[in-house]
N, C-alpha and C positions, 0 to 999 in steps of 0.2 A: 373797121373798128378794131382798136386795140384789144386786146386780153388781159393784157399783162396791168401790173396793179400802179398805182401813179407814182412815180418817183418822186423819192422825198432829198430833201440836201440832209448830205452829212455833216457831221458834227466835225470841224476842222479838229486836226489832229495837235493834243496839247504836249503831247511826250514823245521825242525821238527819242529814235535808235541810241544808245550807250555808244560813243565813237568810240574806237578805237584809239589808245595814243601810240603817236608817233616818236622816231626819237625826236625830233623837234620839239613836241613835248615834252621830254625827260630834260633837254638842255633848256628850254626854257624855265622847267622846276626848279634843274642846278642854281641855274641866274637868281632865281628866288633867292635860295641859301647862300650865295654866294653875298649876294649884294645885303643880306640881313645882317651879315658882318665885315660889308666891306668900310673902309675910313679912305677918304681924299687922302691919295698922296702928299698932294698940294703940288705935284709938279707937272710941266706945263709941256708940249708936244716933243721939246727937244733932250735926245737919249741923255742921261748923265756920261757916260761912256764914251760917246762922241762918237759912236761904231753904227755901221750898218752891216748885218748879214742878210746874204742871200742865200736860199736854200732850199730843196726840194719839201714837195708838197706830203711828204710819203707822211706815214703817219705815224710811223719809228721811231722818230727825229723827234725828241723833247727837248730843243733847241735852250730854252731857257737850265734845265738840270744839266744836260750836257755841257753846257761854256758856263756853269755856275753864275748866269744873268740872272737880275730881281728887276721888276716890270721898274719900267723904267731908265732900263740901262742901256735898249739898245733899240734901230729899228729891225722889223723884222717883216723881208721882202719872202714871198714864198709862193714857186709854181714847180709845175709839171717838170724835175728834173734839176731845178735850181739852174736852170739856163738861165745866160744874160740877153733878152729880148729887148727891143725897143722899148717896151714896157718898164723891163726893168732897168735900163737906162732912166726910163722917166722918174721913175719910185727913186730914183738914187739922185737923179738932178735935183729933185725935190728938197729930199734928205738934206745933201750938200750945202745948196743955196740959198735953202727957208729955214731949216732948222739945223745946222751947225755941224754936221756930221763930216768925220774927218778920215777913217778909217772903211774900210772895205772887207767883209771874210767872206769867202765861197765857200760852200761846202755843197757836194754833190755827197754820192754813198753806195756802195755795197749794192746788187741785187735791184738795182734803179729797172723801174718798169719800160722807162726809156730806151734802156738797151735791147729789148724785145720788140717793139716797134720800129714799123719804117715809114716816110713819107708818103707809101700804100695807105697806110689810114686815112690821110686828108681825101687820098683818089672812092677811097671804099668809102667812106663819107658822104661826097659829094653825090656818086650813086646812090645812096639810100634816104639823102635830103633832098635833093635838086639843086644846092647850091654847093660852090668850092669857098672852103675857111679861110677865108684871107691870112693866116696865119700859117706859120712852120710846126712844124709837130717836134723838129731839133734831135729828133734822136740821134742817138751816138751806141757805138759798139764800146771804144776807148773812152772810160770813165774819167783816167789821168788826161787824155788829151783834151777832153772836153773842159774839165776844169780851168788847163792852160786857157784853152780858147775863151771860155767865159773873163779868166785874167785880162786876156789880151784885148778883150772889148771892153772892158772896163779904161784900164791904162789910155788908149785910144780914143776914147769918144771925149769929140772936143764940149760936151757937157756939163763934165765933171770938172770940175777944178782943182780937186784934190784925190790925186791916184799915184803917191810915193807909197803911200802903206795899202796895198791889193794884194791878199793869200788868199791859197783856195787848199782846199782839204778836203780829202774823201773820207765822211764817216763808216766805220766798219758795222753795220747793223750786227754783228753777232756778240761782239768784243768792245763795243760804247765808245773804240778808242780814233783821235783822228790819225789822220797822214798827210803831213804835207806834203804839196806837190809844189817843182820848183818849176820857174816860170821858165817861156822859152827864153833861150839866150839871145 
């Protein structure tokens, strides 16, 4: 026979915990104030500019202050390095074919995280998940040759149909300023 006294049901609990916010929250609030004064453009997927930049992911790059763009002036493709990936191939057939883009700019930069990493990462990866990244990690030592070479897959891939105007330019994170690099000959 028991001792102990008869358990009763508690009373389900009406108040959680205070969460924590997150920045996902802070950027969600911004969207608040942002969208409290934002007004329709009124214009519709394709850049006025007719440009697409490509360009690394870093978070330096104020891509729109930098090239003096206003939303709507341009697309804006952006990974790991500003490498030209099949992906970014795709983002640019897209651009080209659907919506009117006629122009091409690279811009890689300064102090690229890229250049610190080797295709070790996918392998160290793949150890620590169980699976290998279907992907290239692209890094590069030569920041100017990389550029070229992102040129050079641009110009080349039979996707594009407009690849007379392709520059690529390494932004100088200390100095705001670019540098163009000249294609290979």
């Amino acid at each position: 026979m028991s001792t102990s006294a008869p358990r009763t049901a508690t009373a389900p609990r009406t108040a959680t915990a205070p969460r924590t916010a997150t920045v996902t929250d802070r950027l969600v609030a911004a969207n608040r104030a942002y969208a409290a004064g934002f007004t329709d453009p009124g214009t519709d997927a394709r850049p006025v500019l007719r440009v697409a930049v490509v360009a690394c992911m870093d978070a330096r790059l104020d891509l729109h202050a930098a090239l003096g763009l206003e939303l709507g002036d341009c697309h804006t493709i952006r990974n790991a390095g500003g490498v030209v990936t099949d992906d970014t191939i795709r983002s640019l057939t897209i651009s080209q074919r659907a919506l009117g883009t006629r122009s091409v700019v690279l811009i890689h930069h300064t102090g690229c995280g890229l250049q610190t990493l080797t295709e070790d990462f996918r392998h160290e990866l793949e150890l620590e998940v169980g699976q290998r990244p279907a992907w290239a990690v692209e890094a590069f030592r030569d920041v100017d040759q990389d550029v070229r070479q992102s040129m050079q897959r641009v110009r080349t891939s039979p996707f594009l149909p407009h690849t007379d105007d392709v520059r690529g330019f390494v932004f100088d994170v200390t100095t705001g300023l670019l540098r163009e690099i000249a294609p290979n000959s």
